[in-house]
C-alpha positions in Angstrom: -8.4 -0.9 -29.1 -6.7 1.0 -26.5 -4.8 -0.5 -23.9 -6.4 0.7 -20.6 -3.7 2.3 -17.8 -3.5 0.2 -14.2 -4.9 2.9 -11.4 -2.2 3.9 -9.4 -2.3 2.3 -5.8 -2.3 4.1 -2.5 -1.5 1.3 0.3 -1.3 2.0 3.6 0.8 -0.5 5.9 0.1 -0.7 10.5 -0.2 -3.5 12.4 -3.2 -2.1 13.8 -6.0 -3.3 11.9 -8.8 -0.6 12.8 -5.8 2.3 11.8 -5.4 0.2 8.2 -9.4 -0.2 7.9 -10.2 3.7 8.9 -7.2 4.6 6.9 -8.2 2.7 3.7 -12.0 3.8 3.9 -11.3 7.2 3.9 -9.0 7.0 1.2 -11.9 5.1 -0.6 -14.5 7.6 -0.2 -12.2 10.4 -1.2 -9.8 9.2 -4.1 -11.3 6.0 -4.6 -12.2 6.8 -8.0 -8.9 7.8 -9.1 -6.8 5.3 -7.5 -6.9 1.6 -6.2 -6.6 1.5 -2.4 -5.0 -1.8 -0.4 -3.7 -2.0 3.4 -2.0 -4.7 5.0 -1.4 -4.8 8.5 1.5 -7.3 9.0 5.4 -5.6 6.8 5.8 -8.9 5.6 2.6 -9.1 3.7 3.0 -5.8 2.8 6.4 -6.3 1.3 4.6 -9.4 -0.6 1.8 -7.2 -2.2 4.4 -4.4 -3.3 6.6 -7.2 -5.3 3.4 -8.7 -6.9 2.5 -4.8 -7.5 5.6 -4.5 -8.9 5.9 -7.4 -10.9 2.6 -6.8 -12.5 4.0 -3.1 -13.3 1.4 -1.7 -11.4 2.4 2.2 -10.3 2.1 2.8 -6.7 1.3 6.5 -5.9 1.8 6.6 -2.0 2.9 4.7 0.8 1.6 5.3 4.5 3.9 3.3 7.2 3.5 2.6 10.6 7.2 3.5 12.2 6.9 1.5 15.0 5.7 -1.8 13.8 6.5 -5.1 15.4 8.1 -7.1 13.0 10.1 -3.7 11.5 10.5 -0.3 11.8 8.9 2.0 9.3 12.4 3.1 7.8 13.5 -0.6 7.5 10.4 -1.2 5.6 10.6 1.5 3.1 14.4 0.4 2.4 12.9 -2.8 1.3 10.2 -1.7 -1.2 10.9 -2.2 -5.0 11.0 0.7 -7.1 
């Protein structure tokens, strides 16, 4: 039986939540059959999901940051995503 591949992820990350929602639901309807889509709106949760994504050796395909986010700046968070 062959092993079937994980979907690569496209996660979006702004802590504004109608950005994240309109951001993840167009993703959805256009490449939501080739790739999982998730959104957080908060860097630390978004941190969390990207170790548990990379833990489960799940491939992420693209990132979308908010720069200006409260808790960190874009840049900051990026530096802290596992590869």
């Amino acid at each position: 039986m062959k092993q079937q591949t994980p979907r690569p992820v496209l996660f979006v990350v702004d802590d504004d939540e109608g950005v994240v929602r309109a951001m993840t639901d167009d993703l959805r309807r256009r490449f939501g059959q080739d790739f999982e889509i998730a959104g957080e709106t908060r860097a630390a949760d978004g941190l969390a999901a990207l170790h548990e994504l990379a833990a489960a050796r799940e491939p992420v395909a693209l990132l979308i940051v908010d720069d200006k986010m409260p808790e960190m700046p874009g840049v900051n968070f990026l530096a802290q995503v596992p590869e």
